[in-house]
C-alpha positions as CSV (number, residue, x, y, z in Angstrom):
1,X,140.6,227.5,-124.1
2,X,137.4,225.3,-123.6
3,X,134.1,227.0,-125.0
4,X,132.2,227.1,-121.1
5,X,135.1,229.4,-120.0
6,X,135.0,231.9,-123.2
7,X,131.4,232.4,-121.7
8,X,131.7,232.3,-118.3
9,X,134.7,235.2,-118.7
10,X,131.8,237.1,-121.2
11,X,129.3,236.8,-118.1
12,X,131.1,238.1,-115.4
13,X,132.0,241.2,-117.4
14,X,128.4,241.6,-118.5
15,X,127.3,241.3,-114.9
16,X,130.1,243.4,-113.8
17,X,129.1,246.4,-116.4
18,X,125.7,246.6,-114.9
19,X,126.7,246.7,-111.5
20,X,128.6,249.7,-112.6
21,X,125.9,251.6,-114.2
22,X,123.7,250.6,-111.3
23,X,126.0,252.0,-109.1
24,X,126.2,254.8,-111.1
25,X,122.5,255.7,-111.0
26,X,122.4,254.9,-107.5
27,X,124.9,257.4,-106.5
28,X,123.6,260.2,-109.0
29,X,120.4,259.6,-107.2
30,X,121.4,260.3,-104.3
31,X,123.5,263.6,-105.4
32,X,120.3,265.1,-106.7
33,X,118.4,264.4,-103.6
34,X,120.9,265.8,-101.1
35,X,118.8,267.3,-98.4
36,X,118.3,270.9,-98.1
37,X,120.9,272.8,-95.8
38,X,119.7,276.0,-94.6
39,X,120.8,278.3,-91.8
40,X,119.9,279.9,-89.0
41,X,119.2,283.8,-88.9
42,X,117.9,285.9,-86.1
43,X,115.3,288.7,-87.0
44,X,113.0,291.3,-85.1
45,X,110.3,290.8,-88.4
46,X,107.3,288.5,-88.7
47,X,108.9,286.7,-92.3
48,X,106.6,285.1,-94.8
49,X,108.0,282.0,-96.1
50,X,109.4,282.7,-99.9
51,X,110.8,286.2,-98.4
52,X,113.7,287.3,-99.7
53,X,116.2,288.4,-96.8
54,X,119.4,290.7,-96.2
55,X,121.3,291.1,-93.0
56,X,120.5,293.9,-91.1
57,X,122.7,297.1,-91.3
58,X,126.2,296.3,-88.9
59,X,124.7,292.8,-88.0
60,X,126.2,289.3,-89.1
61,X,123.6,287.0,-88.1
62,X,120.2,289.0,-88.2
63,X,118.3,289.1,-91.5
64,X,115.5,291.4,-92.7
65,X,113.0,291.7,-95.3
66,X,115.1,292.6,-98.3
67,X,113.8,295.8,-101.0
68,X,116.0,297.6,-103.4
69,X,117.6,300.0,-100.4
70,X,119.0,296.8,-98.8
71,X,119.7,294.3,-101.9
72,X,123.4,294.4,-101.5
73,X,123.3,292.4,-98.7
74,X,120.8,289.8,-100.1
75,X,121.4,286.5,-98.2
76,X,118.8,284.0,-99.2
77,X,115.0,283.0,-98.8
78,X,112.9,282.2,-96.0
79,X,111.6,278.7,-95.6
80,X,109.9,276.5,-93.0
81,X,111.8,275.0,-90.7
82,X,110.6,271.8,-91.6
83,X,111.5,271.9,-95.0
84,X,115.4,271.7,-94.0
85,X,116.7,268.4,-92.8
86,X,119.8,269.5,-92.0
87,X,120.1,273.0,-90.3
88,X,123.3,274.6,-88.9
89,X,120.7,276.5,-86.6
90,X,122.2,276.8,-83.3
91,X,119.5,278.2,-81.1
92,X,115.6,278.8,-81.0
93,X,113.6,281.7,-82.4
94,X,115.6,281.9,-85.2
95,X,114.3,282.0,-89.4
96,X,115.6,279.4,-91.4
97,X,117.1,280.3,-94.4
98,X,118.1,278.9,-97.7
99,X,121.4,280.0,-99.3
100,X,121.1,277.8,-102.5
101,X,118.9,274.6,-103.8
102,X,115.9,275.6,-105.6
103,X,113.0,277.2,-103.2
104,X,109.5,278.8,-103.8
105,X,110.2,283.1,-103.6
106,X,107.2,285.7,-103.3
107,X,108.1,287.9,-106.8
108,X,106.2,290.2,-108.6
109,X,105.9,291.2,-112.4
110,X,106.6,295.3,-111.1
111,X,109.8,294.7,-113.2
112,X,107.9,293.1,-115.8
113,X,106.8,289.0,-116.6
114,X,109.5,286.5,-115.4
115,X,110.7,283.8,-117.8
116,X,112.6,280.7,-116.7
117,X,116.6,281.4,-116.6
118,X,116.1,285.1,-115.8
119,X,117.2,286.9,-112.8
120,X,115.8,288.0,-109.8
121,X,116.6,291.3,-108.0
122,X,114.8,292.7,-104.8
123,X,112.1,294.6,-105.5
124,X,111.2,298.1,-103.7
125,X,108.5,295.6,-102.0
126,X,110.1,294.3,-99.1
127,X,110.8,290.8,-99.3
128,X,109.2,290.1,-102.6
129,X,111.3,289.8,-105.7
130,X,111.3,291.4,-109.4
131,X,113.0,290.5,-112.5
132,X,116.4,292.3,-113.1
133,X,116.9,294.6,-115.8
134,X,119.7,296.3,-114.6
135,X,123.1,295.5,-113.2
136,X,122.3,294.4,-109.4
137,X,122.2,291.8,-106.6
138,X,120.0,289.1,-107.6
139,X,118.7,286.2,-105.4
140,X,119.3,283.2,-108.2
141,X,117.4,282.5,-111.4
142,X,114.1,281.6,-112.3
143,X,113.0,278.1,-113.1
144,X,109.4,278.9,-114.2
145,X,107.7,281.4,-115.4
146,X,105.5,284.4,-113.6
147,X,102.5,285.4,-113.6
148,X,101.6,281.7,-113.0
149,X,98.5,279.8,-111.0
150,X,99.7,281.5,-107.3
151,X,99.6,284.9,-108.9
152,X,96.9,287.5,-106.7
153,X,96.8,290.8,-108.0
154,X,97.5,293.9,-105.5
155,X,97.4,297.5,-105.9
156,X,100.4,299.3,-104.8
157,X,101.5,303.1,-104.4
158,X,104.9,304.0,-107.3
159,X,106.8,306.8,-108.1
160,X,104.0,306.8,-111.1
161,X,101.4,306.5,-108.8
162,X,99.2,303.4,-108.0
163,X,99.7,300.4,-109.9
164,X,98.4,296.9,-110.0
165,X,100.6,294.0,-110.4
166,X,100.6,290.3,-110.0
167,X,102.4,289.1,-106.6
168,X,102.8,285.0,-105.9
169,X,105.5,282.4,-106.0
170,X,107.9,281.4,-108.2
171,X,110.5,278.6,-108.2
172,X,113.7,280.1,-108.3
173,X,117.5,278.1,-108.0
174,X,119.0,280.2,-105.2
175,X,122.7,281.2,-106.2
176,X,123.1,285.1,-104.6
177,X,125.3,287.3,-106.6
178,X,125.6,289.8,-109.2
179,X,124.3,290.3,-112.1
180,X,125.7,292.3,-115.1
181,X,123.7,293.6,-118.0
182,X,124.9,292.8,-121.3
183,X,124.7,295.7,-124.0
184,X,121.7,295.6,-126.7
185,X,123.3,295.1,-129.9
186,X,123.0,298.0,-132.0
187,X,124.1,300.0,-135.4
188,X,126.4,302.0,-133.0
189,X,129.7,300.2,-131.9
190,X,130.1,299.9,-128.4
191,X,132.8,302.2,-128.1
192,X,131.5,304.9,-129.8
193,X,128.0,304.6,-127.3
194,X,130.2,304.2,-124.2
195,X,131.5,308.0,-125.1
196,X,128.6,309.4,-126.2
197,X,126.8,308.3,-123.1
198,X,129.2,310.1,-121.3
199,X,129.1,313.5,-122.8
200,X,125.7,312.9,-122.5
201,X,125.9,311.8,-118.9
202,X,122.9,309.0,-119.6
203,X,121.6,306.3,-122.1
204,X,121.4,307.7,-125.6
205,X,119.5,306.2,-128.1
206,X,120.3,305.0,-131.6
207,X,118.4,307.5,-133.7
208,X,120.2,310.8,-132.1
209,X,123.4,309.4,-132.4
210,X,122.8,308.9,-136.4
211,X,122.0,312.1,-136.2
212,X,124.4,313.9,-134.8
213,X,127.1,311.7,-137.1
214,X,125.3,313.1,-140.1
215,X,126.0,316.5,-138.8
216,X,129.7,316.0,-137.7
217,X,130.7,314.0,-140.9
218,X,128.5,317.3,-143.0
219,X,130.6,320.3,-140.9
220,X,133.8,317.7,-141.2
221,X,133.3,318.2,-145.1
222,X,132.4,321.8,-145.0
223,X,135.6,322.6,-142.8
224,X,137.7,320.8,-145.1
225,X,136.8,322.4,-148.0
226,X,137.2,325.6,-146.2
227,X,140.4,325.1,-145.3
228,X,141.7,323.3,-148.5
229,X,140.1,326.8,-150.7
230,X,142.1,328.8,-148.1
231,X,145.8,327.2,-147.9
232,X,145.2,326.5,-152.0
233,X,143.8,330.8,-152.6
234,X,146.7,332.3,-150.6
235,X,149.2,330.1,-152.1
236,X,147.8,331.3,-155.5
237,X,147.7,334.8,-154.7
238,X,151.1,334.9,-153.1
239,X,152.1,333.7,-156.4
240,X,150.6,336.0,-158.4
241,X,151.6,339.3,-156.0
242,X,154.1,338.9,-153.0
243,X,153.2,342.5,-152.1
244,X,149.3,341.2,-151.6
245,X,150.7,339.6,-148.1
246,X,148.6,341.9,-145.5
247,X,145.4,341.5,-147.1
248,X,145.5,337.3,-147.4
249,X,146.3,337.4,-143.7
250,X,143.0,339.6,-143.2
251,X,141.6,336.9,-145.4
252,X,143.0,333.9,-143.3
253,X,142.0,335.3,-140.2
254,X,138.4,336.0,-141.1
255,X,138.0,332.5,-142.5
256,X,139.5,330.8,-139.4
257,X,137.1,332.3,-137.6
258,X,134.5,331.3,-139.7
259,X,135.5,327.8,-139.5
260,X,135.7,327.8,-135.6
261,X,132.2,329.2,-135.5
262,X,131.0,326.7,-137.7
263,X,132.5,324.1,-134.9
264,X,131.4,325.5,-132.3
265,X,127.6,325.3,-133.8
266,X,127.6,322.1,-134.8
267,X,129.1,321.0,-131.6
268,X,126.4,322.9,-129.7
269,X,123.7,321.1,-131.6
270,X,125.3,317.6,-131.6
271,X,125.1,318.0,-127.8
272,X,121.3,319.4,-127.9
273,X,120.2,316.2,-130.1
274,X,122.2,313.9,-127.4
275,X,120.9,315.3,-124.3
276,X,117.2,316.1,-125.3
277,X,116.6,313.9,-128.0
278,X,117.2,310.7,-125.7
């Protein structure tokens, strides 16, 4: 095969390689600039843009300012109409809202500071969001962090009275659904929590559940022993006089009773160090 061809064949795939990964770019390009679709919502409210919205109670297409007492119906965030170059708005008078891309969202540190990848819940401030640190609806996840350079600090009324806390925008990638704390990881297995939160009826902290092993694994030993001294001390004296029968029953019974108050006490307090200790 004559030299010229060996190249010309070695050019042609070269060229045709970098057509490819031009291509390539080209299209991934335009994937990441996909216009913004939004949709249309009615609503009675005067919305700031970066609001977080839920629809209205027994409505399908009218959104309101969403809070903690609404945040299962979370549906997206307010944005201009002109940021959305494609709308499947279908009338006028309508808010435009996103349902997913990444958008700018009024949040608040109430829940505490806001790091990028965390979560973000309604808040009990109407359309301005918190971080979640609980199992709830969130509105996506953060992609900065907050307080930042649009925080403003504003005094507000709590259940603990008035607070000050840091309101402004955050970028956040929209993506509603729910999100599920995991566990802290602790000394205590997670079985062994999962019950003892029960028969306490809240969150129990590590340090009362020590203690109230200590105590069950102490009255475990201190029944044992009870018992073993008993079944060995009547065999022994049964032994020793079969005519001695009436009095090791008085004996049995008395300790049995013993032993179940013994139980009963340490059950008592294992339940007072889980339910007031925590």
């Amino acid at each position: 095969m004559p030299q010229s061809s060996i190249k010309h064949r070695w050019l042609k795939q070269i060229i045709l390689i970098f057509g490819l990964v031009a291509l390539l770019a080209i299209a991934t390009s335009s994937a990441s600039a996909s216009p913004l679709i939004t949709e249309g919502f009615d609503s009675t409210q005067n919305l700031n843009i970066g609001s977080i919205v839920s629809l209205a109670s027994n409505t399908q297409n009218n959104v309101v300012a969403a809070n903690t007492s609404n945040s299962r119906a979370l549906v997206g965030v307010v944005i201009s109409s002109n940021s959305a170059q494609v709308s499947l708005s279908s009338g006028a008078n309508q808010v435009q809202v996103a349902t997913g891309g990444i958008n700018e969202v009024l949040v608040s540190d109430l829940n505490g500071a806001i790091s990028t990848g965390e979560e973000i819940t309604a808040s009990p401030i109407n359309g301005v969001g918190m971080l979640a640190t609980n199992n709830a609806e969130v509105i996506g996840s953060a992609q900065g962090n907050f307080p930042n350079a649009t925080a403003s600090k504003e005094t507000i009324n709590t259940s603990n009275g008035k607070q000050t806390i840091n309101i402004g925008d955050v970028a956040v990638l929209v993506n509603v659904g729910y999100y599920t704390k995991q566990p802290t990881k602790t000394l205590i297995p997670t079985a062994i929590q999962n019950l003892v939160n029960a028969i306490a009826g809240k969150q129990v902290k590590t340090l009362p559940i020590i203690i109230s092993g200590v105590i069950f694994v102490i009255t475990l030993i201190v029944v044992v022993s009870i018992v073993y001294s008993l079944i060995r001390g009547s065999i022994i004296s049964v032994g020793r006089n079969p005519m001695a029968q009436t009095a090791i029953y008085r004996n049995v019974m008395q300790l049995s009773a013993l032993v179940i108050a013994i139980i009963a006490v340490a059950l008592f307090a294992i339940f007072m160090i889980l339910t007031r200790l925590s």
